[in-house]
C-alpha positions in Angstrom: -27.8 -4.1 6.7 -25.2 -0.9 7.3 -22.8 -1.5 9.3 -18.5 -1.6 9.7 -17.0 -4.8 8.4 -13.7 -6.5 8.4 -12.6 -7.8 4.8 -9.6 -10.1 4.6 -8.5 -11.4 1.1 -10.8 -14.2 0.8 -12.4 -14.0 4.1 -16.0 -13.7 5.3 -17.3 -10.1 6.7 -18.1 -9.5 10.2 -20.2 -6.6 11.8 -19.9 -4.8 14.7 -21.4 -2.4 16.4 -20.2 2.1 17.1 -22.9 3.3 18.9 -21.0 3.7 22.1 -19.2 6.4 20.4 -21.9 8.5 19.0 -22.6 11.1 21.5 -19.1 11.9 21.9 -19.2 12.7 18.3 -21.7 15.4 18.4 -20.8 19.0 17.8 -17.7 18.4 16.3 -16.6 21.6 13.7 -17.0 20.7 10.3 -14.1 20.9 8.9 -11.6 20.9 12.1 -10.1 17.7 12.8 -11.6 15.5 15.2 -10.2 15.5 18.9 -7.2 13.1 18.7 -8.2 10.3 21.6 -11.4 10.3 20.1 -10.3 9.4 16.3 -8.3 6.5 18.1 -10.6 5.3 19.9 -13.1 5.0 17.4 -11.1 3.3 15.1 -9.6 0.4 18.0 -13.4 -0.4 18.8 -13.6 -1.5 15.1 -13.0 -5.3 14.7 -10.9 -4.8 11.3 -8.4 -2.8 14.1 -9.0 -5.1 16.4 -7.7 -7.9 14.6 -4.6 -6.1 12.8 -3.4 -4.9 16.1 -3.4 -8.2 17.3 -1.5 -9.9 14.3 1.2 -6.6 14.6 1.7 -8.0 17.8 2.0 -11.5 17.2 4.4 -10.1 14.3 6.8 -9.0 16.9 7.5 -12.6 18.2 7.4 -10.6 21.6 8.9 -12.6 24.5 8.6 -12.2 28.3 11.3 -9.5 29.8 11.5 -7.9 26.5 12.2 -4.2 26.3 9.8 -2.9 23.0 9.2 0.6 22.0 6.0 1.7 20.3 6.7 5.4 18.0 3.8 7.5 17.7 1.7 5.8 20.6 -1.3 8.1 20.6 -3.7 7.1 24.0 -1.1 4.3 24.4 -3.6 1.5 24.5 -1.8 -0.7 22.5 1.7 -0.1 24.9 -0.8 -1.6 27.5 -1.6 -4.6 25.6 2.4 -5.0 24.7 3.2 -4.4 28.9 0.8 -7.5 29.3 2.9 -10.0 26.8 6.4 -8.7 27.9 5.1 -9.2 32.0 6.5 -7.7 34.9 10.5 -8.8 33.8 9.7 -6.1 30.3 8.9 -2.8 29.4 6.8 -0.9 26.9 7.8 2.7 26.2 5.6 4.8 24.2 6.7 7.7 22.2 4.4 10.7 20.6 5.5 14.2 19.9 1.8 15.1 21.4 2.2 16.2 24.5 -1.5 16.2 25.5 -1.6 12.8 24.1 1.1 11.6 26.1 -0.6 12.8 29.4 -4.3 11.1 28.2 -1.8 7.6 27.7 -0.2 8.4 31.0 -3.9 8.7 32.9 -5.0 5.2 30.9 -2.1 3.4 32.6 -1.8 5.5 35.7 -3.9 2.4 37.4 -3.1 -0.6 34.7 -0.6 -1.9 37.0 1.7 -2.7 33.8 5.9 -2.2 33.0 4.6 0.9 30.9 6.3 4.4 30.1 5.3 7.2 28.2 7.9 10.0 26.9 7.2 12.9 24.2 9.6 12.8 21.9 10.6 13.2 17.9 11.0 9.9 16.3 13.1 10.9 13.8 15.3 12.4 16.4 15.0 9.8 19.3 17.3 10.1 22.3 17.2 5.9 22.8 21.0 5.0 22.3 21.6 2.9 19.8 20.7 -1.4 20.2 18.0 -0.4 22.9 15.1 -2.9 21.8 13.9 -6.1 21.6 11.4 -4.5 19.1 9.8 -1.7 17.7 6.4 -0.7 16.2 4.3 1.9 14.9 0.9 2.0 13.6 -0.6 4.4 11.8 1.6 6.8 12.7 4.1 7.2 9.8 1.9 8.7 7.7 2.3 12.0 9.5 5.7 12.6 10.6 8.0 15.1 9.0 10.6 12.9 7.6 9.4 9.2 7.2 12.9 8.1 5.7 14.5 9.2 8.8 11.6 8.0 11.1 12.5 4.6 9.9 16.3 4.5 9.8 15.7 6.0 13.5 13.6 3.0 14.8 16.1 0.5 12.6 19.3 2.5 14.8 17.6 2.1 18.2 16.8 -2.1 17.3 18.9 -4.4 19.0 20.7 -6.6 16.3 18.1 -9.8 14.8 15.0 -7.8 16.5 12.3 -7.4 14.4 10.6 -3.5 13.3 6.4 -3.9 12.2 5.0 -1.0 10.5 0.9 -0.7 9.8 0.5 2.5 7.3 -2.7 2.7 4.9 -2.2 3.7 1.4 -4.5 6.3 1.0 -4.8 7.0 -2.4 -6.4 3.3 -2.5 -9.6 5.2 -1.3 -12.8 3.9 -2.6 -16.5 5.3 -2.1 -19.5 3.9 -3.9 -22.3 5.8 -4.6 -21.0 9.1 -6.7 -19.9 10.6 -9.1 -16.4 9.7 -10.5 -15.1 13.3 -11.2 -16.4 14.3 -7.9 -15.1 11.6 -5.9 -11.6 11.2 -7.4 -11.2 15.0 -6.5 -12.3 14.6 -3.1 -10.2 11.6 -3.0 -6.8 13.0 -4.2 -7.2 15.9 -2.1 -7.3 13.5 0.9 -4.4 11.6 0.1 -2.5 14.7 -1.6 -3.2 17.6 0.8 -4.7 16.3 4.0 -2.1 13.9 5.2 1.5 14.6 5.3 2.2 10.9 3.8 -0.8 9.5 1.7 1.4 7.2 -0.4 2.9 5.8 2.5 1.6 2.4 2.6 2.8 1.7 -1.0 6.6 2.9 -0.1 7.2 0.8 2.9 8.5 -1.8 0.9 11.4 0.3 -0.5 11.8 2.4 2.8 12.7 -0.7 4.9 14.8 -2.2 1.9 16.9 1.2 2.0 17.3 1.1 6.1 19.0 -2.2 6.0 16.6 -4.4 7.4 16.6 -8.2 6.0 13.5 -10.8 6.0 11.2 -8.2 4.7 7.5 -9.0 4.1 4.2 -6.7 3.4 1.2 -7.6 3.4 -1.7 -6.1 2.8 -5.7 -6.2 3.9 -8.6 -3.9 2.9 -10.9 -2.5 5.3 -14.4 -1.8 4.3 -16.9 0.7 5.9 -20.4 0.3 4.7 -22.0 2.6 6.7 -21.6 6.2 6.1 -21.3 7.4 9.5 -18.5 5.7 10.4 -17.0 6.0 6.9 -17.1 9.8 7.8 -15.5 9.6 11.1 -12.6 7.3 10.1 -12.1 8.8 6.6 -13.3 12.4 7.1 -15.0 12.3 4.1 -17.3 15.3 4.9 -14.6 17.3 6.4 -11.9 16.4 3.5 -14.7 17.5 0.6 -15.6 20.5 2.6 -11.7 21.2 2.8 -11.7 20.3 -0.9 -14.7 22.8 -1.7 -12.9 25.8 0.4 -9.5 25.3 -1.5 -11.6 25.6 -5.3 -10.8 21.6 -6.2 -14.9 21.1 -6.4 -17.9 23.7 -6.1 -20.3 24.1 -3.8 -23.3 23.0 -5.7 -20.7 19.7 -6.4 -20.4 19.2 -2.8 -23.8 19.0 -2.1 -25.1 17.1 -4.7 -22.1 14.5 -4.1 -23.0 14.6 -0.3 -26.4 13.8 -1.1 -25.8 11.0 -3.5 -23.9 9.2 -0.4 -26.8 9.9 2.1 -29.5 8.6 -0.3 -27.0 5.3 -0.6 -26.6 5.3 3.1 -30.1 5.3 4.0 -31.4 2.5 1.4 -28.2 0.1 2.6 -26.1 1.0 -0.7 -23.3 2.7 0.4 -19.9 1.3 0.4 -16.0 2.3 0.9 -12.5 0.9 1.7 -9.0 1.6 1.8 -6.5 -1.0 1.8 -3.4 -0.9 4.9 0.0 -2.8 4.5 1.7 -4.3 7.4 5.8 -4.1 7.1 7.9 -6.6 9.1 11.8 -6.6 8.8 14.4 -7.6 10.7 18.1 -5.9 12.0 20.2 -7.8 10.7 23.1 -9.5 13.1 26.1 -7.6 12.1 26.4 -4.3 11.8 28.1 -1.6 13.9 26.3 1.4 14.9 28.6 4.0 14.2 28.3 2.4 10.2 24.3 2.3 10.7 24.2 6.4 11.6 26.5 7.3 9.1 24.9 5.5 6.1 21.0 5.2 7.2 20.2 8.1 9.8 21.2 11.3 7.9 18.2 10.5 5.6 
């Protein structure tokens, strides 16, 4: 049976279902990326999502009347489920550079009711002075920002001392797609990782990046999420769009694109088709003693 499942290492697989999100899928360009609030959208109605989110949360050790900052908020669904921990005595501020974003996350929580506030800004130049929050996360969001270095020393400068930073970034040269053929897909697959996102090795370098901001009590860990139905494998991977991309810049032909494309249909439509890509969740902490003016000098200029 097709479907999207949730894989954790040793765990049992779950189904659920996307149909609410088919229509607005329809007549998207082939090769254009999809509209922003949609991609997010469809990926949080996923229960693999679902349940990450909810540990990155839990990860936080959020408290009531905490002050938390989420970098690279997109729709800002998840600030609204961080408003609802911290309670009326907190606040959740969400950060994108997406200005259009920023006003969709604005009109979700224009009637939530919720300590929320939503600001366009440039993570790895925030404005926040330094020892703002009682925590900081970003998910997903890494993987596309100019500088990621910075990005992190940046969330690590506006911490408040002990307060913990949680970081969700796939690794997305850990890319997998059965049916196909091997030249095909590792070309398709590279060029993803290598050309289409700004990052693609990002989930294998948080380790290092959070050991060279300072932070102490470091942990990754790290869960694969599997998409066994080609549809959704397309919207959340792109794979369509990414070998199309792939075909335009000369990495595979035209008659390669096809054939590959029809190899994954045929698996598709007989129940055969599988993928996954594995994410890594970061948690460090700030540690208790160390003056700002030493933390921009030596972990900012990155």
């Amino acid at each position: 049976m097709c479907g999207i499942h949730l894989a954790r290492w040793g765990g049992a697989l779950m189904n659920i279902s996307d149909d609410k999100m088919s229509r607005a899928w329809m007549g998207a360009a082939p090769t254009a990326p999809p509209n922003p609030s949609l991609y997010l959208d469809t990926v949080r109605a996923t229960a693999f999502a679902q349940s990450y989110k909810a540990r990155s949360f839990e990860s936080l050790s959020v408290e009531p009347g905490a002050l938390l900052l989420d970098v690279g908020c997109g729709t800002g669904d998840d600030v609204l489920s961080l408003a609802r921990a911290v309670g009326p005595g907190g606040k959740v501020i969400g950060l994108d550079k997406n200005p259009a974003i920023i006003a969709e996350a604005s009109r979700r929580a224009a009637n939530a009711g919720l300590p929320v506030e939503f600001q366009v800004g440039d993570a790895c130049r925030m404005e926040f002075p330094d020892n703002s929050f009682d925590g900081c996360r970003s998910d997903r969001a890494v993987q596309h920002m100019d500088n990621p270095e910075r990005a992190v020393a940046e969330m690590v400068r506006v911490l408040r001392p002990e307060k913990l930073l949680v970081i969700t970034e796939p690794d997305w040269e850990t890319l997998v797609i059965d049916p196909g053929q091997r030249f095909i897909t590792r070309r398709v697959a590279n060029f993803l990782c290598d050309q289409c996102v700004r990052e693609g090795w990002i989930g294998r370098r948080l380790w290092a990046m959070y050991q060279r901001s300072g932070l102490i009590e470091i942990s990754v860990n790290a869960e694969a999420f599997i998409l066994t139905d080609l549809v959704s494998a397309d919207r959340i991977w792109g794979l369509r769009r990414h070998a199309l991309r792939a075909q335009q810049a000369g990495v595979i032909s035209t008659a390669e694109m096809d054939a590959w494309w029809r190899e994954l249909e045929a698996a598709h439509a007989c129940g055969q088709f599988f993928s996954a890509t594995v994410g890594f969740m970061a948690r460090g902490r700030k540690p208790a003693s160390c003056p700002s003016e030493t933390w921009r000098r030596d972990h900012s200029a990155a």
